[in-house]
N, C-alpha and C positions, 0 to 999 in steps of 0.2 A: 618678669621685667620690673614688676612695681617695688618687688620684697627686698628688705633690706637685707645688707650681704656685703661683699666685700665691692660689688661694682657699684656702691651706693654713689663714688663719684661721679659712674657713667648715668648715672640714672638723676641726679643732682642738675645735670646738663640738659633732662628732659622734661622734671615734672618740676613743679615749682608751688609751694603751701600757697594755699588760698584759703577763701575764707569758705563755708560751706555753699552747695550749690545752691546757685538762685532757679528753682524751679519755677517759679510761678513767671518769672521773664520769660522763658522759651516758646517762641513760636508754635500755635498751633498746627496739625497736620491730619492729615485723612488716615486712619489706619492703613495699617502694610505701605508706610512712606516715611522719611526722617524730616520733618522742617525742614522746609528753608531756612540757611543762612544760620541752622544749627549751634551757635558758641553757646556753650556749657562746661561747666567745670566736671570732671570726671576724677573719680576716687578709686584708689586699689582696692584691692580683697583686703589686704591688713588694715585699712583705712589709714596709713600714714603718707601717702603720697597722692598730690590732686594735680591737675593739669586742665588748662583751659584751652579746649580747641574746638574745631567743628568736625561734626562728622561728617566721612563721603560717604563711606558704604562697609557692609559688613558681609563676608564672603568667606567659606573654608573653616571656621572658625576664629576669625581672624577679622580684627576690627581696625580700620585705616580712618586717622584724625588728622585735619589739616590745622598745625599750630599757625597762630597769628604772623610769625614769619613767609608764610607758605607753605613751610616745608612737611611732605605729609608720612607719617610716621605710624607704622602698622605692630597692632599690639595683642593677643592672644583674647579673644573673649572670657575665658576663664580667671583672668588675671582682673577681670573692674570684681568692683564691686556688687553686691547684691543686687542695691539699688538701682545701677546704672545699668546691671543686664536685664533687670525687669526693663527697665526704659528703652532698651537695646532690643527688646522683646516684642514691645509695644508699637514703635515706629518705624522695626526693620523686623518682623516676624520670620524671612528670610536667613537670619541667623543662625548659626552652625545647621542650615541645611542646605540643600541644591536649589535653586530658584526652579520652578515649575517651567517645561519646557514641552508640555502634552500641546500635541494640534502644531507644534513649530520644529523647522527645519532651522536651526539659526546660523547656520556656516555651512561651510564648505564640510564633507560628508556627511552631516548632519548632527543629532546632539549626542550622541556617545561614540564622534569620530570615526565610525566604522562602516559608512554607507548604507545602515540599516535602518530601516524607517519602523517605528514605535506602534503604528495602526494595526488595527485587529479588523474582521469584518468587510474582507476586500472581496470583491469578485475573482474568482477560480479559474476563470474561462471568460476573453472577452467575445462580446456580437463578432458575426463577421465581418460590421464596417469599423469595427471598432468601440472603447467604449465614449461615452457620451460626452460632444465637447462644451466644456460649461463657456469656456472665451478665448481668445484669442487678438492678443497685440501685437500691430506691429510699431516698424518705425522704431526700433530700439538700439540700432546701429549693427556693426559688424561683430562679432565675438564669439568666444568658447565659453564665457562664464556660464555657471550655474545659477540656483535660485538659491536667495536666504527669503523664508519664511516665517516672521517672527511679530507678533502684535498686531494680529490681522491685517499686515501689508507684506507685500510681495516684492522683493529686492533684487536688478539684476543689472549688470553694465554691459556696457556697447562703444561701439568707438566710430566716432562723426570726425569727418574731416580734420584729421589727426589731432581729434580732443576724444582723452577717453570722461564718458558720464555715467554716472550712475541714475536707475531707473527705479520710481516707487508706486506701486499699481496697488488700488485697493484688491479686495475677493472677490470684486465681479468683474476687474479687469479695467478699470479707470485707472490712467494715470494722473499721480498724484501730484509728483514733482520730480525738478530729473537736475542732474548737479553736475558740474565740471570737474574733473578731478583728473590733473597730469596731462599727460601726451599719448598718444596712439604708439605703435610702433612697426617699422619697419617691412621686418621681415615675417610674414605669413600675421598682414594687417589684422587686429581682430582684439577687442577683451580678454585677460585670462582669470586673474583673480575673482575670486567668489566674495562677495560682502560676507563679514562677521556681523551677526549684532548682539548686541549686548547694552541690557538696563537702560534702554530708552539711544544708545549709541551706536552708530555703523562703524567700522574701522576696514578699509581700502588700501591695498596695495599696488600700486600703479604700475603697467608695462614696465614705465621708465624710473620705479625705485621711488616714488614718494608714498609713504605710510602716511593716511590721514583718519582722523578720528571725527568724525558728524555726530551733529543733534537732529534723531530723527524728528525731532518735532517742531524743532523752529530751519532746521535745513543749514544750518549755521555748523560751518567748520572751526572746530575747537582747540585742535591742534594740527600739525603736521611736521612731516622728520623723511629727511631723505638718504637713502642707503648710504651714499659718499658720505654723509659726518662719520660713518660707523665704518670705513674705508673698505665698503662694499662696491662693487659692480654689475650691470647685465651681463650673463652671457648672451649668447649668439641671437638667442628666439627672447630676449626681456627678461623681466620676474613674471613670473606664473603662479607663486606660491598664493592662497589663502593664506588671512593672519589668524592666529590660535589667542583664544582668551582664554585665559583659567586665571582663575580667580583674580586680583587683582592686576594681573598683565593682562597686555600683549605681548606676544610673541612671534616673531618673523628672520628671515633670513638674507641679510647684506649681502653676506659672504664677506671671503677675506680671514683676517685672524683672527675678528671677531663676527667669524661667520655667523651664529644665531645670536639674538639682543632680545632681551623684555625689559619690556617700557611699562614704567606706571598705566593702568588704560584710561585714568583720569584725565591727571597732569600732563602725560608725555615723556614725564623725567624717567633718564637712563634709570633702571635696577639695579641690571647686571648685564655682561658682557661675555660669552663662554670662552674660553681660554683651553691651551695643550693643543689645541692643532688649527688647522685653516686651510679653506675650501672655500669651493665656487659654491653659489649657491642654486644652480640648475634649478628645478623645476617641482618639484616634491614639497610638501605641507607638514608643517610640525603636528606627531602625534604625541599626544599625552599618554604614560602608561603608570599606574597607581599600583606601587607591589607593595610588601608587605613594612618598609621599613622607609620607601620614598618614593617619590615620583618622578620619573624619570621623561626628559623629552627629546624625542628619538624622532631623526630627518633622514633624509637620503642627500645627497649631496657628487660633487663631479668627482670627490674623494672614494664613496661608499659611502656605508650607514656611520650614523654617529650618533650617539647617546650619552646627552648631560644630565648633571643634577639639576630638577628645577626651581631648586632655591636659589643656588648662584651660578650656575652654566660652567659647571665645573665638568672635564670628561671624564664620563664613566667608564666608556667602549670605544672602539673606533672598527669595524671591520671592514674591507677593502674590495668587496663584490662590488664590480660591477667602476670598481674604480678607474676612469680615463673613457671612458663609455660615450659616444657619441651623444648622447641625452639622456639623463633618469629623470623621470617623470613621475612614474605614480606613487603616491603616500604609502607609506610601511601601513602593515596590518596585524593586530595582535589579539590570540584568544587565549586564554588559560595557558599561559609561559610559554606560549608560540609564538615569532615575528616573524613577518612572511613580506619579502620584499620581493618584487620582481618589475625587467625593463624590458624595453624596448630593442630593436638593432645586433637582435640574434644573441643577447645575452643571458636570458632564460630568469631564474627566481632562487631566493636564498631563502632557506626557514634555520632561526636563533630560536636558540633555549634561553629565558633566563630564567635566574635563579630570584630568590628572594631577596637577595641583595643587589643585585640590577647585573649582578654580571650573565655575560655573554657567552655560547658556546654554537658551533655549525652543528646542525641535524643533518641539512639534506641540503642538494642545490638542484635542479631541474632544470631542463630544456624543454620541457611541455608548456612552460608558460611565458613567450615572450612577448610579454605586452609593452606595448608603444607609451600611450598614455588612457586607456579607458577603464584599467582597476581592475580592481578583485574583491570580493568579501569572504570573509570567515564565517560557517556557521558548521557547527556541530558537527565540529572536526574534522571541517572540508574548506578546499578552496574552490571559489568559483570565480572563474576571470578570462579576462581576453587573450586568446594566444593566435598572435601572427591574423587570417583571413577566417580564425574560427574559434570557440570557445571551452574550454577545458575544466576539469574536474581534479582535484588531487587529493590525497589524503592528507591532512596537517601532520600527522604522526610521521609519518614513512615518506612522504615524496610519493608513493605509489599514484602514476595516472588510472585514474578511474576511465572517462572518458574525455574522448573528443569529440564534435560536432559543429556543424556549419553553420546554424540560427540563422540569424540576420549578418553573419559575416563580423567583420573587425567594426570596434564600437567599443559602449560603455553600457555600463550597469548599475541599477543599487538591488537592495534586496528590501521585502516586506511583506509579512503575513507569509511566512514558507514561499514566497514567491517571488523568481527573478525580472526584473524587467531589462527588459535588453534595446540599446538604441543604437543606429547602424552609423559607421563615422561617415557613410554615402548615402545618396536617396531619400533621407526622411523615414528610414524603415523601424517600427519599434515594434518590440512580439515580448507577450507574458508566456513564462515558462515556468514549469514545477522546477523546485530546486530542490535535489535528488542524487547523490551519488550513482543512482541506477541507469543515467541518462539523461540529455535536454530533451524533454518532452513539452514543443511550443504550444500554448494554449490560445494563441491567437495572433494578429499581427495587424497592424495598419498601418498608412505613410503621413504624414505632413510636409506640407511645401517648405523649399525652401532648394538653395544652392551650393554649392560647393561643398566645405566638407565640417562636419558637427562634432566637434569636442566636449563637449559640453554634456556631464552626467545626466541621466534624469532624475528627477527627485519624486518620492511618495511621500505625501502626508498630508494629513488631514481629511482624509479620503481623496483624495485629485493627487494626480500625476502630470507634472511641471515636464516639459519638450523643451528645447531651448534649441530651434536650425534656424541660422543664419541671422537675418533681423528679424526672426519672430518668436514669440512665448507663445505656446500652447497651455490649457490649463481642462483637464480631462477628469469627471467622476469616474473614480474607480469602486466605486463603494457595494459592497453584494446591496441586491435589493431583496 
């Protein structure tokens, strides 16, 4: 972008000769931080073009400046100068790498999207009362939400007298602070979305379609946007979706023609809008999948599966399982050029091939797995998920059912440490199980209070495993001693 070339006019429009940088003006900052209030002049690799902006953050390899207009404009790390990636080095160390994500849960399936939790060193076999409760809150409202765990706080929504809020409990189970955000809804009253968090930010998708963006630290709502600008609507049951960050977005679903949108996760401002077709936006959470040439992000939708570019939401795919379905619900899942989608309502599950260029092909389709909404995980060439009153096994490769078994009945799960944790959508029942092609082999089980009926995943991490029935959070050591 800096080098001179024939787009030298477009780039004329971006950087402007300056005189050299005023280093010694720039605010001081605590290492692994970028000042406050950041304006610096920044210089290309060929040193002929400089530009005076602030920095917001550097993510992906990819370094985002807010010009003195506002307007913020995302530019290639490898493109500054020596200087300025030393600098770029020094107060965002975080630079062409992943931000560290050990001990935290930060979204909805947790940090590599797949329901798998990162912990080593869990117990094998719980007591027979179960294992040991470190705390337990109530008073959180009615909901399906999940836990995000991220910065030594614990994030989770409820919904009070048709105000949905958001909840923030320290590690011992103090709440912290708790926020307003939208409306309740209607029909099967309850929270659905999971908080994202991200760099110090929560971002919310409400029953009723407003996406908002929090400062977890001062509690101050930063921005917000509602599905209708992007000419989205609820279906029947709300939004239900989790919002997806990657790297400089967000990402979520209006529905409509421009069914999925990423929004700067800073500013707010539209990126891009996906385009080629249009769809309800039902109940399923954008997966990120990284192949060899782009990154593709792939939804379930009232259509079926769909799959954009996530540069500019351009359609890659579109395939039509599962399309006009009374509700799709669970998030697509992907291992080694396998996607495994399956619903709810007697419709069973679909496994895509892709290729190195994002295209699509059918492997298999199944009726062994007709899950409602309580998921599935991929591990070592297996599926493991909810089907109908019991829980199932399948090969990734072939469709072939391994097994079927009863567990704790119809419910949710994640996976961690080779081991499933299974929670019943009735009762309060939750049981560890080996995860095993050979069979559910339950290693233990206990219940927690609560009523009616539990959507809401469990999460592992940190060593403690997150419960989430009715208006209460459970918070349980799992950790081998």
């Amino acid at each position: 972008m800096f080098a001179r070339s024939a787009i030298g006019a477009v780039l004329a429009l971006i950087f402007v000769y300056l005189p050299s940088p005023d280093t010694a003006a720039e605010p001081k900052a605590a290492a692994g931080r970028a000042p406050a209030q950041a304006v610096r002049t920044w210089t290309d690799s060929t040193g002929q073009y400089k530009l005076r902006a602030k920095l917001v953050d550097v993510a992906d390899g990819n370094v985002r400046l807010e010009k003195a207009d506002g307007r913020v404009i995302t530019i290639a790390l490898e493109k500054f100068s020596a200087a300025d990636q030393k600098w770029l080095a020094r107060f965002a160390p975080a630079a062409g790498e992943a931000a560290s994500t050990e001990g935290e849960w930060p979204c909805w399936l947790g940090p590599s999207h797949d329901g798998k939790s990162p912990d080593k060193g869990l117990l094998q076999e719980w007591p027979s009362q179960g294992p040991p409760l470190v705390w337990k809150a109530d008073g959180i409202g009615r909901g399906f939400s999940g836990v995000a765990v991220a910065g030594k706080m614990v994030y989770i929504t409820g919904e009070e007298n048709d105000r949905l809020l958001i909840f923030a409990f320290d590690m011992e189970g103090k709440k912290k602070w708790q926020l307003e955000h939208g409306k309740g809804w209607n029909d099967h009253p309850g929270s659905r979305g999971t908080p994202a968090i991200d760099g110090g930010r929560l971002y919310l998708l409400s029953d009723d379609g407003l996406l908002g963006c929090f400062d977890t630290a001062t509690h101050r709502r930063l921005w917000v946007h509602d599905a209708k600008e992007f000419g989205g609507h609820a279906d029947q049951w709300g939004y239900a979706e989790s919002p997806l960050v990657l790297g400089s977005l967000v990402i979520f679903k209006p529905g409509g023609p421009n069914c999925i949108v990423a929004l700067d996760k800073t500013s707010g401002r539209q990126v891009w809008a996906s385009r080629g077709f249009s769809a309800g936006p039902e109940y399923s959470s954008c997966l990120p999948i990284t192949l060899a040439k782009s990154t593709l992000i792939v939804t379930g939708t009232n259509q079926g599966l769909v799959a954009v570019n996530s540069r500019n939401g351009a359609l890659v795919w579109a395939n039509r399982f599962a399309a006009g379905n009374i509700a799709n619900c669970p998030t697509p899942a992907y291992e080694n050029g396998c996607l495994f989608w399956a619903n709810g309502y007697g419709k069973g599950g679909i496994c895509l091939r892709l290729a190195a260029n994002g295209a699509a092909s059918e492997a298999w389709t199944t009726h062994d797995m007709v899950c409602h909404h309580g998921g599935y995980v991929l591990d070592g060439g297996y599926v493991y998920g909810n089907h109908e009153g019991e829980w199932a096994c399948l090969d990734l490769k072939s469709g072939k059912t391994m097994w079927k078994q009863r567990g704790v009945g119809k419910g949710s799960l994640c996976w961690a440490d080779h081991m499933l944790y299974l929670f019943s959508e009735n009762g309060g029942k939750a049981a560890l199980a080996a995860c095993s092609p050979q069979g559910l082999e339950i290693r233990g089980q206990f219940r927690v209070e609560g009523e009616g009926e539990s959507w809401a995943h469990p999460v592992v991490i940190g060593g403690r495993l997150y419960l989430r029935y009715d208006t209460h959070i459970y918070c349980f050591d799992v950790k081998a001693k």
